[in-house]
Rosetta silent file (secondary structure, phi, psi, omega in degrees, C-alpha in Angstrom):
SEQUENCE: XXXXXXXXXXXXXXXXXXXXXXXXXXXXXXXXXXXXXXXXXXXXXXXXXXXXXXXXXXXXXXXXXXXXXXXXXXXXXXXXXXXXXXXXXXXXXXXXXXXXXXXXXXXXXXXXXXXXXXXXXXXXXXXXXXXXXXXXXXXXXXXXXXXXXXXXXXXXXXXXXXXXXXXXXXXXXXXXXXXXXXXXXXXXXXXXXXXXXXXXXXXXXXXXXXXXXXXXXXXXXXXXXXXXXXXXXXXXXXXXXXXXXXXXXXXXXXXXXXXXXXXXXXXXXXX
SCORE:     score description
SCORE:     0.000 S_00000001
   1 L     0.000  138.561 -145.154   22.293 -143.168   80.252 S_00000001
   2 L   -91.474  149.503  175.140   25.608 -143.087   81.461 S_00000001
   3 L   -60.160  171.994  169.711   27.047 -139.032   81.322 S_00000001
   4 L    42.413   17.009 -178.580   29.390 -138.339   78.242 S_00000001
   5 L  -106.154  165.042  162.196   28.342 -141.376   75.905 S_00000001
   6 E   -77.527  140.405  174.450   27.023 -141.282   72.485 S_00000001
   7 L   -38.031  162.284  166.847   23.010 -142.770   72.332 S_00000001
   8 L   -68.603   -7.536 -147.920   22.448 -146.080   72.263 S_00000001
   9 L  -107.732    9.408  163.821   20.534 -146.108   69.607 S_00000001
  10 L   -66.655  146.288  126.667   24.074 -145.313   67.782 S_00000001
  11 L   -77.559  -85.911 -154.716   25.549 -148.500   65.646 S_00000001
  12 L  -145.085  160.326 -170.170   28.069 -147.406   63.284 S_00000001
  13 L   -95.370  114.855 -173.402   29.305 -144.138   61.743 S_00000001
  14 L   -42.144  158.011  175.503   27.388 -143.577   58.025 S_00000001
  15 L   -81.790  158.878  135.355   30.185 -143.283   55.256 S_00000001
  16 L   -57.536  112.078 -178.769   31.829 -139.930   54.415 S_00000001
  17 L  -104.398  127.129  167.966   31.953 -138.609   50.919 S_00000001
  18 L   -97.135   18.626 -171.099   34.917 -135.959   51.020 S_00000001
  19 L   -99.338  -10.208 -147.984   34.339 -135.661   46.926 S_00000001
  20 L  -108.361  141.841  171.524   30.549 -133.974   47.968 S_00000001
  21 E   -90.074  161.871 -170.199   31.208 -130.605   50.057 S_00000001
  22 L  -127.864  138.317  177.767   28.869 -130.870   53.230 S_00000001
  23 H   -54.150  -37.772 -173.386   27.564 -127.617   55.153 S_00000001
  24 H   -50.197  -29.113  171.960   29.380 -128.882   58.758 S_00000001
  25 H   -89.488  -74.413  141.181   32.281 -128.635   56.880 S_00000001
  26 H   -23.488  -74.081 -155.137   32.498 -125.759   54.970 S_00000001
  27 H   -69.075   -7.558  175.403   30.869 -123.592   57.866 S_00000001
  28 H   -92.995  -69.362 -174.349   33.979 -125.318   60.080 S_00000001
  29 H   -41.672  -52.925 -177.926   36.220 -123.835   57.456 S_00000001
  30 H   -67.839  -68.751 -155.294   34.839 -120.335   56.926 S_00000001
  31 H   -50.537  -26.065 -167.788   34.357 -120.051   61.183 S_00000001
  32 L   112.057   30.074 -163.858   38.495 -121.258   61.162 S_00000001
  33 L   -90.894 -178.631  165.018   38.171 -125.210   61.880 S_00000001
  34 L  -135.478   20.819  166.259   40.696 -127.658   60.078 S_00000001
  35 L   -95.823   76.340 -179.541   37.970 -130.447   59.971 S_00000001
  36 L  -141.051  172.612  167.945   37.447 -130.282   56.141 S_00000001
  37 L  -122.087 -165.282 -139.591   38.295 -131.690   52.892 S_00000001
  38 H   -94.598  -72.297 -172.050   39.687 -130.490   49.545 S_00000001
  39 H   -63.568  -34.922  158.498   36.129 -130.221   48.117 S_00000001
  40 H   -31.803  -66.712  164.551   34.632 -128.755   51.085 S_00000001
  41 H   -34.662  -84.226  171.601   37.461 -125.853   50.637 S_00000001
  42 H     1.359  -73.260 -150.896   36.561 -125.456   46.833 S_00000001
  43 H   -59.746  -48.198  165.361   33.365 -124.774   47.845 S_00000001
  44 H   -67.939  -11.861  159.221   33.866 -122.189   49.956 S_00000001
  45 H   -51.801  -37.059  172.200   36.316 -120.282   48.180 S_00000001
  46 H   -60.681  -57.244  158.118   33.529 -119.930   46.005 S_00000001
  47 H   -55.541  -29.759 -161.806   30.630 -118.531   48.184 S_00000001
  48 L  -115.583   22.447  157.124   33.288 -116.171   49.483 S_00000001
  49 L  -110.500    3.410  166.284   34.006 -114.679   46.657 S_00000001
  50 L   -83.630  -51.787 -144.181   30.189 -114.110   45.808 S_00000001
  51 L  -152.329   66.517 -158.108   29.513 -113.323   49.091 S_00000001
  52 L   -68.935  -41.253  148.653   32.691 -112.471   51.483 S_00000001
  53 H   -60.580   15.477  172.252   30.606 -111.730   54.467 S_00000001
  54 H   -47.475  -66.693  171.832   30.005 -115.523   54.804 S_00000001
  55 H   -44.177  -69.280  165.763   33.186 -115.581   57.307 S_00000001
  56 H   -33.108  -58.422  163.022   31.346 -112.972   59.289 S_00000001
  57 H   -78.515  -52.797  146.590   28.479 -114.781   59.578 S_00000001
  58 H    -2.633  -56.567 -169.949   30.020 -117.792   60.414 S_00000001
  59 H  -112.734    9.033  155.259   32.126 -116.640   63.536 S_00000001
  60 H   -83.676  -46.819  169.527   29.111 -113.754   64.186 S_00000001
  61 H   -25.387  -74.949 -173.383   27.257 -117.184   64.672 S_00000001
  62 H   -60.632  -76.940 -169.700   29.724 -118.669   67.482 S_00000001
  63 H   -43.083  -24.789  168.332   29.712 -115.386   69.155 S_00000001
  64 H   -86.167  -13.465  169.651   26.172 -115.286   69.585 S_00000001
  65 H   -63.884  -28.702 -137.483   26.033 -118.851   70.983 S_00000001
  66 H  -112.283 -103.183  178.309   28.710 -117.793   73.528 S_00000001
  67 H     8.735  -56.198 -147.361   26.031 -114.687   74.251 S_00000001
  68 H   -86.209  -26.874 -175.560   22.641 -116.258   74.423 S_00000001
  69 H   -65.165  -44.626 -144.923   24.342 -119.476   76.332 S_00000001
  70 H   -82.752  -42.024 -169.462   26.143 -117.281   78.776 S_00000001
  71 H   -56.730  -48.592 -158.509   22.574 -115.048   79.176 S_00000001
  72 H   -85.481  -26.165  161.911   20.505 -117.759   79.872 S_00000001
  73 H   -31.723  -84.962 -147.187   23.170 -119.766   82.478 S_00000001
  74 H   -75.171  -34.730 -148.117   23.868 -116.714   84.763 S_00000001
  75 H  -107.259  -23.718 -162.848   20.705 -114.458   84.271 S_00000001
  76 H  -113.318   -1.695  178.537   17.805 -116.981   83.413 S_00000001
  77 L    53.770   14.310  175.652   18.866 -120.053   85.669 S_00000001
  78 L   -49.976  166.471 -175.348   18.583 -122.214   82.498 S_00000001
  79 L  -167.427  -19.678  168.879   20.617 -125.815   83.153 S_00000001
  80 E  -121.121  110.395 -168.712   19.539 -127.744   80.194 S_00000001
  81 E  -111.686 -171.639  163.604   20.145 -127.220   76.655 S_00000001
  82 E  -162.929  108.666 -143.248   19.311 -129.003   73.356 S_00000001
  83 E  -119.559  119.736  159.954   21.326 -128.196   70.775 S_00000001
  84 E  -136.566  150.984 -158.717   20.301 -129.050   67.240 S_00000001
  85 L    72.835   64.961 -177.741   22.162 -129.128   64.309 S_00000001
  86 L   -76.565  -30.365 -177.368   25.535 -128.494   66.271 S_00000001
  87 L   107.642  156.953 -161.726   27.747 -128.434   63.933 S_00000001
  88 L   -99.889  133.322 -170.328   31.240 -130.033   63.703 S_00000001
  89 L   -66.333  121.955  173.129   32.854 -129.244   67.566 S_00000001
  90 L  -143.459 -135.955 -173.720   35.442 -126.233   67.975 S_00000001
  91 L   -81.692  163.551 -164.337   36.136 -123.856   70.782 S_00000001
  92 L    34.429   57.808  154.574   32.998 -122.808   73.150 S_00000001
  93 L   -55.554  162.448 -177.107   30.693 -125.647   72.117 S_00000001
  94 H   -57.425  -67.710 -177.738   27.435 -125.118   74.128 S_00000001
  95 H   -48.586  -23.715  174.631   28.195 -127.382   77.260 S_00000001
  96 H   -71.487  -25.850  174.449   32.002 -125.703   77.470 S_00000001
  97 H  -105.574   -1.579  176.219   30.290 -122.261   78.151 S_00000001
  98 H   -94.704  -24.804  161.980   27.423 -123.399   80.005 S_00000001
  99 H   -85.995    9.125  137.633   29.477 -125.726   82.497 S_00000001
 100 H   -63.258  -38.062 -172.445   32.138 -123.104   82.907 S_00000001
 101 H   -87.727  -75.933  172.989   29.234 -121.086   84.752 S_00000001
 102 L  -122.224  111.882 -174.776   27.680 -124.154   86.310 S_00000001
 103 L   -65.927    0.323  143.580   29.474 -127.711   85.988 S_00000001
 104 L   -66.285  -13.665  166.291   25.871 -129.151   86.522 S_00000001
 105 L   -62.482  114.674 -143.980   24.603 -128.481   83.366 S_00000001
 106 E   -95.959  142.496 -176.886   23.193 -130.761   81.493 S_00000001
 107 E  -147.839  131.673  158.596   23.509 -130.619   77.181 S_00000001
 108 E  -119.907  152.087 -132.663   22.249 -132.726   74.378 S_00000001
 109 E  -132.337  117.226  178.383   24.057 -132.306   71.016 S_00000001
 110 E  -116.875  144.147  156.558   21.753 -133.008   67.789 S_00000001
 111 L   140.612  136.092 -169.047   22.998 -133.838   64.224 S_00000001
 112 L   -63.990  -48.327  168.720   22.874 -135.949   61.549 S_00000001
 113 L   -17.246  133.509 -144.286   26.476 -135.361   59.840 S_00000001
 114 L  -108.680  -34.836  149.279   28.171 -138.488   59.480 S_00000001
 115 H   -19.199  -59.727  168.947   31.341 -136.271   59.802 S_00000001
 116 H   -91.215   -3.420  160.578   30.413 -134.786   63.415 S_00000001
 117 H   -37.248  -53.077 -141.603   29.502 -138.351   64.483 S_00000001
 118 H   -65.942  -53.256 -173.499   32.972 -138.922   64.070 S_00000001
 119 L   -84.086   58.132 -156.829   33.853 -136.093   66.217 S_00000001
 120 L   -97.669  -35.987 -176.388   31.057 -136.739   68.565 S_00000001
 121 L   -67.898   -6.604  160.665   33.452 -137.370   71.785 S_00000001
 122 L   -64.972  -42.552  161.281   34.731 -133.688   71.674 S_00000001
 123 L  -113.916   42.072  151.344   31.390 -132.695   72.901 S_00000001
 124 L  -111.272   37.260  161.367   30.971 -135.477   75.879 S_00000001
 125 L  -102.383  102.698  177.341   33.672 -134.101   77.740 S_00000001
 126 L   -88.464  164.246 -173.755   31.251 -133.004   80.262 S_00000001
 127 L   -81.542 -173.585 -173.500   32.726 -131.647   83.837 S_00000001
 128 L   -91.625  -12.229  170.951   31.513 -134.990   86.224 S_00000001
 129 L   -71.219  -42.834 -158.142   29.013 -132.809   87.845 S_00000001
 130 L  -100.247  172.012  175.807   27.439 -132.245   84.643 S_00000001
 131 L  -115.605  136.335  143.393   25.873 -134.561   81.538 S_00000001
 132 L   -83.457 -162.517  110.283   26.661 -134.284   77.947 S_00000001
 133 L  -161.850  160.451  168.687   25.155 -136.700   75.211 S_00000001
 134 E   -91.420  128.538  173.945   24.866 -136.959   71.353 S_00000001
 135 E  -127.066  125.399  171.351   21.851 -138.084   69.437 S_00000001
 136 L   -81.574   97.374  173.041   22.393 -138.625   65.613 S_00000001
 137 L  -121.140  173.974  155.319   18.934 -137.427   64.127 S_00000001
 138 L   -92.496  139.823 -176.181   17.637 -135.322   61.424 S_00000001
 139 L   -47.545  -28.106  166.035   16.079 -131.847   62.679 S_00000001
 140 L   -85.555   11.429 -178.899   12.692 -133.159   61.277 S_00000001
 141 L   -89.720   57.291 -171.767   13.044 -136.226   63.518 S_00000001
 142 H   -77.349  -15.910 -163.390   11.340 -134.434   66.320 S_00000001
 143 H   -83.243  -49.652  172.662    9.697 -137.680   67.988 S_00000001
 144 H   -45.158  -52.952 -159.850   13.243 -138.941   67.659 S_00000001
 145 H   -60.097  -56.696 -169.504   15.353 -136.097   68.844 S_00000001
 146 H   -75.518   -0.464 -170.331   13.064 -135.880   71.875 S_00000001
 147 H   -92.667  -29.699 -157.523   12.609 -139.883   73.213 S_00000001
 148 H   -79.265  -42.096  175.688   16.508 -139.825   72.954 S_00000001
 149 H   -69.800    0.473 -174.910   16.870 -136.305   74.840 S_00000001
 150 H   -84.963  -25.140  175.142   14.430 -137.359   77.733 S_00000001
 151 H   -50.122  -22.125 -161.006   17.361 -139.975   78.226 S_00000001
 152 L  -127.664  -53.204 -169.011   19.677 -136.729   79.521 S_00000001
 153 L   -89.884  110.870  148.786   17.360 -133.863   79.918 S_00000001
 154 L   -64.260  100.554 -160.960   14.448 -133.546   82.786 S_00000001
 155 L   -90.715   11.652  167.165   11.691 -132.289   80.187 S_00000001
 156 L   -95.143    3.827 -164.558    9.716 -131.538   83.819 S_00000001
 157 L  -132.430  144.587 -175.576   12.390 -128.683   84.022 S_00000001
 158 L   -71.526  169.561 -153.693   13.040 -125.883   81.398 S_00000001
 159 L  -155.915  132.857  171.526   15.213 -126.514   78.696 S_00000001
 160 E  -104.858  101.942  146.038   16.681 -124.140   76.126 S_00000001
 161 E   -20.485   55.225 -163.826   16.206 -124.788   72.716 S_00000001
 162 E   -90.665  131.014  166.637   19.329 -124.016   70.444 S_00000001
 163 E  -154.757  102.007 -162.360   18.698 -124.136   66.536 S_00000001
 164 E  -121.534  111.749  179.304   21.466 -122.123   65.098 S_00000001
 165 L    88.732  -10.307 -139.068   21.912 -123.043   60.979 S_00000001
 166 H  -108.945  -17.951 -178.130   19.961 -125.724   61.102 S_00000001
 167 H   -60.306  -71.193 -162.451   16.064 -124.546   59.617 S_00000001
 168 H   -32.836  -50.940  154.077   17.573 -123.527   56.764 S_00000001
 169 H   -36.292  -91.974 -145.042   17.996 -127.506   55.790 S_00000001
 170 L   -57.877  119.773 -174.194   14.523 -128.015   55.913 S_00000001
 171 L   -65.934  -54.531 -161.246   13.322 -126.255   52.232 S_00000001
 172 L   -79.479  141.043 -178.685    9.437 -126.104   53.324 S_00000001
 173 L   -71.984  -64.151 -152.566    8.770 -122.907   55.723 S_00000001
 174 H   -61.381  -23.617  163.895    5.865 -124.268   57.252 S_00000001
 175 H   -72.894   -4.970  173.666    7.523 -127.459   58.045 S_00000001
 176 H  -121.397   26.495  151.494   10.205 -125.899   60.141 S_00000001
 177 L  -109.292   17.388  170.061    7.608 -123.685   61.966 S_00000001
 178 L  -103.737  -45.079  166.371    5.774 -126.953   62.854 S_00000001
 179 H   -25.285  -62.062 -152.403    9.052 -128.116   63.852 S_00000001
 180 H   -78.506  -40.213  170.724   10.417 -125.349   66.366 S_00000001
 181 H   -38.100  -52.349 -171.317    6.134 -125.547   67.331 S_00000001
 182 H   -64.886  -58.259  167.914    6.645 -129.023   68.035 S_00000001
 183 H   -52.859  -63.618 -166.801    9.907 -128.677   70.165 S_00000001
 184 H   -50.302  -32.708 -167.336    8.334 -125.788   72.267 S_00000001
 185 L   -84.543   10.597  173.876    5.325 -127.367   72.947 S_00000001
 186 L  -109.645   10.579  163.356    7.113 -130.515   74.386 S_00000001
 187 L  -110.671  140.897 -157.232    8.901 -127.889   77.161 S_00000001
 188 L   -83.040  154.904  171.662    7.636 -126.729   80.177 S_00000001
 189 L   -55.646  154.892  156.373    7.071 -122.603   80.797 S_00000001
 190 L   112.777  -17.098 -163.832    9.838 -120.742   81.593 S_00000001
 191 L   -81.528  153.945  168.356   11.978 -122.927   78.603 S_00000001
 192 E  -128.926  172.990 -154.492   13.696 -120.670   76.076 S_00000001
 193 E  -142.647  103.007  164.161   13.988 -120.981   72.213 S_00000001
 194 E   -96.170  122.725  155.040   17.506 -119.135   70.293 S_00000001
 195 E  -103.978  147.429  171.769   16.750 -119.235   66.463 S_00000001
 196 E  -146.342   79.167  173.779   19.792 -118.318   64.488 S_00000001
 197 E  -138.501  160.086  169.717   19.728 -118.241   60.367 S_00000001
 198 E   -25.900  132.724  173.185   20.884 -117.262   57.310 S_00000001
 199 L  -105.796  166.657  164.321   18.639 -114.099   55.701 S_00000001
 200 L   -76.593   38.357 -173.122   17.900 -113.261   51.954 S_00000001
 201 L   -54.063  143.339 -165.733   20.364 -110.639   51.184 S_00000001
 202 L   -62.632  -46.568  162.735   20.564 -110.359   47.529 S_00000001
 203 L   -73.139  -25.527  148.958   24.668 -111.577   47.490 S_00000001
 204 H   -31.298  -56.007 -166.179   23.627 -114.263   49.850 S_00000001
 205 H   -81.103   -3.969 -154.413   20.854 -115.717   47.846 S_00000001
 206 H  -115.293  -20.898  163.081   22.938 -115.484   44.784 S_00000001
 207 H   -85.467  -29.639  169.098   25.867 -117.404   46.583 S_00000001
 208 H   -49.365  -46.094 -170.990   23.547 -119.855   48.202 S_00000001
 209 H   -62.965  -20.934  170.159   22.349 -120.334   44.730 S_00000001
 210 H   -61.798  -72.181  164.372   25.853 -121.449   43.834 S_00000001
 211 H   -38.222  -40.123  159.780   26.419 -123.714   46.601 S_00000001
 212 H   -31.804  -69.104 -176.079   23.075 -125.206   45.912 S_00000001
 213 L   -74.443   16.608  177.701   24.099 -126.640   42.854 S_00000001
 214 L  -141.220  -20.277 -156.853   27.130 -128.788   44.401 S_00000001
 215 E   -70.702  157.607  141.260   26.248 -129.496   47.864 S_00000001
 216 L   -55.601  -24.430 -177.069   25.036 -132.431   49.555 S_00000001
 217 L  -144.433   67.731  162.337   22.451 -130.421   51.735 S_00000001
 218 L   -19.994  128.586 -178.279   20.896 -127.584   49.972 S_00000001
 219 L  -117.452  164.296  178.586   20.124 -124.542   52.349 S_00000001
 220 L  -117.341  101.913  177.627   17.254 -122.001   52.088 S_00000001
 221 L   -75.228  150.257  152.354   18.027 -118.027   53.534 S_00000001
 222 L  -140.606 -175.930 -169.408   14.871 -116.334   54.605 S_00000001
 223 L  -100.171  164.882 -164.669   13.960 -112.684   55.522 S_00000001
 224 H   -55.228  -26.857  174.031   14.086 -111.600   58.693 S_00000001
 225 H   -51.787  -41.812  174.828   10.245 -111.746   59.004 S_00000001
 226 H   -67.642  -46.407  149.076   10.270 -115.305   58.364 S_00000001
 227 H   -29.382  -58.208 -169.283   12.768 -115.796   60.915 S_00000001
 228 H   -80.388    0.268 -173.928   10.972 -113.877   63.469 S_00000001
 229 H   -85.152  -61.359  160.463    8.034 -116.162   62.521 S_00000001
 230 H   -12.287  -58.665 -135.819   10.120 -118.931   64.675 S_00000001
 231 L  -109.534    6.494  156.169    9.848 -117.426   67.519 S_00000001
 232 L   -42.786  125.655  171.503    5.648 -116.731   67.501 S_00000001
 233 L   105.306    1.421  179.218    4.100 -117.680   70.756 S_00000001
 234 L  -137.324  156.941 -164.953    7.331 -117.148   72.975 S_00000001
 235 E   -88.891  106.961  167.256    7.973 -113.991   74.631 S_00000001
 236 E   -18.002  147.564  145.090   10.985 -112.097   72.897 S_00000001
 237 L  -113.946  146.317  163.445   14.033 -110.861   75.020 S_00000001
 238 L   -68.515  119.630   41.517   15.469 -107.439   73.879 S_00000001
 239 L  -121.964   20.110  164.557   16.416 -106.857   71.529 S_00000001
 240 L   106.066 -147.630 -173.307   13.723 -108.976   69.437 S_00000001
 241 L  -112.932  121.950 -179.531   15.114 -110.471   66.288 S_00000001
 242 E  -143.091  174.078  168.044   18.141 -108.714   64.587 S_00000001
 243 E   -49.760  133.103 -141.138   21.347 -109.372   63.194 S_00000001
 244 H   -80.354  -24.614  171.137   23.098 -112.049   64.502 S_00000001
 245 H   -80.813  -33.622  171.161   25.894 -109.864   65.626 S_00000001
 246 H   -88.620   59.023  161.341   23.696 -107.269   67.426 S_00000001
 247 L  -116.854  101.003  176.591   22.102 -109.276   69.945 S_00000001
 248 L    70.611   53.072  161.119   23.613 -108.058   73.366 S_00000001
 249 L   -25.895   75.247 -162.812   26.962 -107.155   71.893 S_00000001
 250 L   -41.951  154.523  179.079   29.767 -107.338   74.090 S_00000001
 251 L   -51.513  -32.434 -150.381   30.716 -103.972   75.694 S_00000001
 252 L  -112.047   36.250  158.084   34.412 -104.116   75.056 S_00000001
 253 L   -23.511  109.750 -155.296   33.947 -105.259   71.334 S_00000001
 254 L   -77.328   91.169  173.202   37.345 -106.030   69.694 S_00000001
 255 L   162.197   -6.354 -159.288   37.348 -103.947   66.722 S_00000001
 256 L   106.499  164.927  179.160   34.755 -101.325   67.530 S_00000001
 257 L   -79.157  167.070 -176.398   31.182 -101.772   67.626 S_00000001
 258 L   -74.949  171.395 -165.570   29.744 -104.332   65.557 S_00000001
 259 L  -118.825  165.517  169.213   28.091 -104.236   62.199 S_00000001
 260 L  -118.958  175.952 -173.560   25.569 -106.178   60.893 S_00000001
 261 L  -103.314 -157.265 -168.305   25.656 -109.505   58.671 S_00000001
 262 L   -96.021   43.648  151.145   23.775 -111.791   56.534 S_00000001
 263 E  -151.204  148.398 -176.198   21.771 -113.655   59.667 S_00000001
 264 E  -120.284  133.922  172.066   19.298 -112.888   61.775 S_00000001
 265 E  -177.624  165.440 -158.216   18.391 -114.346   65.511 S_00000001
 266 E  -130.276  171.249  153.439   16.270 -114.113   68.582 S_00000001
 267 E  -149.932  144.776  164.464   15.588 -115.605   71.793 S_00000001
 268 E  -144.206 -175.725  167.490   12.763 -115.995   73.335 S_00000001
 269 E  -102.950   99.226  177.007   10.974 -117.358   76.534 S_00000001
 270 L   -31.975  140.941  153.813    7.701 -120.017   76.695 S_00000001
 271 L  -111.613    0.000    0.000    5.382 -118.476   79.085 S_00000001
């Protein structure tokens, strides 16, 4: 597959309802994106007056992507990621901080949004050393997600796993631990696995429940235990599973040290 294209196995971009609010869109608003619409807005205006640490988790989110990306580049010799449920593209997408470190790095880009389709060419500007590509799947399309990433990805070489937001679609627990099961066990040792989601905090669940009832793609928070349930069978890195702002913190934190939010995430390593 030629570097920087969308799959092949692309056609046409599904319609957009801007009347429906969509998560990619609202979570691009709350992080500080301008790819939204009118209803999208609504909606989040809503959640963040239930639940005002929303924003926080949101752009506590990006910063740990920047983190866990940056960790496994320089300190873990990772070169391949596979990022599902990405998300609508805005500064430090996965391939911008892992091909700032090494322009050979190779990234595949997962998600279904008909929305981030659109913007799909924001994350193929790979450097020319390196590969991007996009596969439009659903996160429970694992047979999918992976014949399209073998297209990009050496799957004889470790691969990091990014799933940041994205369980929380999927309603049934046990189907998105068969998932993340499914992905690991199609990576070689040595591959690593970042989980990143939403928890049950009591103004969370009670803003979720709002958002529920308008959304196009109901989400599910879970406790951290459930979370940390991901990442059975791969070997933690310290600090285990915590708040998505305390994992490896930067030193020079602008504001003071950090606090924590309404998500939880880990990394860990296949052995």
């Amino acid at each position: 597959m030629p570097d920087g294209s969308i799959s092949d196995d692309i056609r046409s971009t599904p319609p957009i309802d801007p009347t429906r609010p969509h998560q990619a869109r609202v979570w691009n608003y709350w992080a500080g994106g301008k790819d939204h619409y009118a209803a999208d807005r609504e909606m989040a205006d809503q959640v963040m007056q239930v639940f005002p640490g929303i924003v926080d988790v949101a752009r506590q989110s990006r910063h740990f992507l920047m983190r866990a990306v940056r960790h496994l580049t320089v300190e873990a010799g990772i070169r391949q990621f596979l990022d599902i449920g990405t998300g609508l593209p805005t500064a430090n997408n996965t391939h911008e901080v892992a091909q700032a470190i090494d322009p050979t790095c190779r990234i595949v880009y997962v998600d279904n949004d008909p929305l981030v389709l659109t913007h799909a060419r924001a994350l193929l500007a790979s450097s020319p050393e390196g590969a991007t590509d996009y596969i439009e799947a659903d996160a429970r399309d694992v047979d999918r997600i992976l014949a399209g990433a073998a297209g990009t990805l050496d799957f004889t070489q470790p691969v990091a796993l990014m799933l940041l937001g994205v369980l929380g679609n999927v309603p049934d627990y046990d189907q998105c631990r068969s998932i993340v099961k499914r992905l690991t066990d199609a990576v070689v040792p040595g591959s690593y696995l970042v989980i990143n989601d939403g928890i049950d905090t009591a103004e969370r669940e009670e803003a979720t429940e709002g958002y529920n009832q308008k959304a196009a793609n109901p989400y599910t928070n879970r406790s951290p235990r459930q979370i940390a349930g991901f990442l059975d069978g791969v070997e933690l890195l310290e600090p285990g599973v915590v708040s998505t702002s305390l994992w490896r913190p930067d030193d020079h934190q602008i504001g003071g040290p950090p606090t924590e939010v309404g998500a939880c995430c880990g990394v860990g390593r296949k052995r």
